[in-house]
C-alpha positions, 0 to 999 in steps of 0.5 A: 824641154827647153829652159825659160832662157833658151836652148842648153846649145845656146846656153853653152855657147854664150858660156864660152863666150862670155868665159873667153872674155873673162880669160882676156880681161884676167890676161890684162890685168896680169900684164898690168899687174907685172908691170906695176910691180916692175915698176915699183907701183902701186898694185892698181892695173892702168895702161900706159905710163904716166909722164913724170912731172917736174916742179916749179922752183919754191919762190918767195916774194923778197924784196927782190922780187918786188923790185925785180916786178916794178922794173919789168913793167917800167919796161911794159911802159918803155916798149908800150910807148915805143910802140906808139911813138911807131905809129906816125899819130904824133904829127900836126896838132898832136906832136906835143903829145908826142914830146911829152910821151917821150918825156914820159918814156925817158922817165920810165927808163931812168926808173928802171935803172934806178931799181937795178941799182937797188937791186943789185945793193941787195945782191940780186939780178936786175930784171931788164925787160918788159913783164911777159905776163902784162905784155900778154894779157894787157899790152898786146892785145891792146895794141892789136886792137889799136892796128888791127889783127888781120889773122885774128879778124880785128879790124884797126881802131877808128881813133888809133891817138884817142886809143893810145892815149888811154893805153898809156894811161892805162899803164901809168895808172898800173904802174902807179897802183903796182908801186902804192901796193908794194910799199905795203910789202916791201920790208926795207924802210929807204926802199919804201920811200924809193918806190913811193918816189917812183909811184909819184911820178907815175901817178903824175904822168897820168894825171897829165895823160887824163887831162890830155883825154879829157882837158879842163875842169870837167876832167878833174874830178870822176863823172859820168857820161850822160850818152853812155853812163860810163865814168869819163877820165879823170885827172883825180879818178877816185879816193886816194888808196883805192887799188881796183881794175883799171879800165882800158877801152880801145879799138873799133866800137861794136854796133852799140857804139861800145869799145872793146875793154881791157881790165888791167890788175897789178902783178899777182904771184902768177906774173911776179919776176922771181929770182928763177925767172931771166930775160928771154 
């Protein structure tokens, strides 16, 4: 008489069956067991080794490193500009643009060798490049949208000067917000008044950079453009102090008539030039 689950035959059989998988999973976890223990481990069974793991070196926000931040992107504004200045746009009507753009990047270079020497009065590394986080999330992908990027399916801007312009003004006003903010964190009172120096001139080379996008009095103060209800560039953007994402529309307009947009932020801890990191 057979069983309401089958034959014994049948019953033996899947016994054995399911006893050889019972056999095989206990080898394995043997194997697993000698090995953990081989290795000092836990007693937990894996297979495969985990890939040890070394850490990022403690880092501090110093001085130092405040500086050694404010000078990298002096060096983002140098080769920004160099960039520009390699595009042939500044002829005609715009050379005088291209006379002030390099009196801008003369003056960026005169920063950057001012905060190397103060860096090295306190016994630190000048940082003399550009910052490699900026170059990546904000320069780069400005300028490929200016030129175009054939690999990347990005047709070149239909207004390349319009585009470069707000690019450096972009970055001016970064850097501008980056030296407001560090005053704020840097603990030493001349170094204090160096860097409020220094963000001055930068606040006023933007000021010069809006006043080229949008010249006149209708350029001075924030204002909203009545076709596309976006604020159009102002010499005085808004309330002295306020630190926000700076706004950089560039390259070829989308079916909408709209520009792609790069939000542009200070340096946070992730893109900081810290005393382990050097010039690649």
């Amino acid at each position: 008489m057979t069983s309401l689950y089958g034959s014994d035959a049948f019953n033996r059989r899947k016994f054995l069956q399911t006893g050889g998988l019972a056999l095989a999973s206990a080898a394995v976890l043997a194997a697993c067991g000698k090995n953990d223990a081989a290795g000092g481990d836990s007693g937990i069974p894996r297979l495969g080794t985990a890939p040890t793991t070394t850490a990022l070196p403690e880092a501090h926000v110093t001085d130092v490193v405040l500086l050694r931040t404010a000078s990298s992107l002096e060096y983002n504004a140098i080769d920004a500009y160099t960039a520009a200045l390699g595009l042939g746009l500044f002829t005609g009507e715009a050379s005088a643009l291209g006379s002030v753009v390099k009196r801008f990047q003369a003056d960026h270079k005169e920063h950057a060798s001012a905060l190397s020497g103060l860096i090295k009065e306190l016994k630190g590394e000048p940082f003399e490049c550009a910052n490699s986080q900026i170059t990546k999330l904000y320069v780069a992908p400005a300028l490929d949208l200016i030129v175009g990027n054939k690999d990347a399916g990005i047709d070149p801007s239909d207004t390349p000067l319009d585009d470069v312009l707000a690019l450096a003004l972009g970055l001016e006003n970064l850097a501008a917000a980056t030296y407001q903010y560090y005053v704020s964190l840097i603990s030493d009172p001349a170094l204090r008044g160096a860097a409020m120096s220094i963000g001055e001139q930068e606040g006023r080379h933007a000021t010069i950079l809006a006043q080229a996008i949008n010249p006149g009095v209708a350029g001075i103060l924030p204002s909203i453009d009545p076709e596309t209800g976006k604020d159009n560039v102002a010499a005085v953007p808004s309330t002295f102090g306020k630190l926000s994402t700076i706004n950089v529309a560039v390259g070829k307009p989308s079916s909408s008539g709209t520009k792609p947009s790069i939000n542009m932020e200070t340096p946070s801890l992730n893109s900081m030039a810290y005393d382990y990191i050097a010039c690649s």
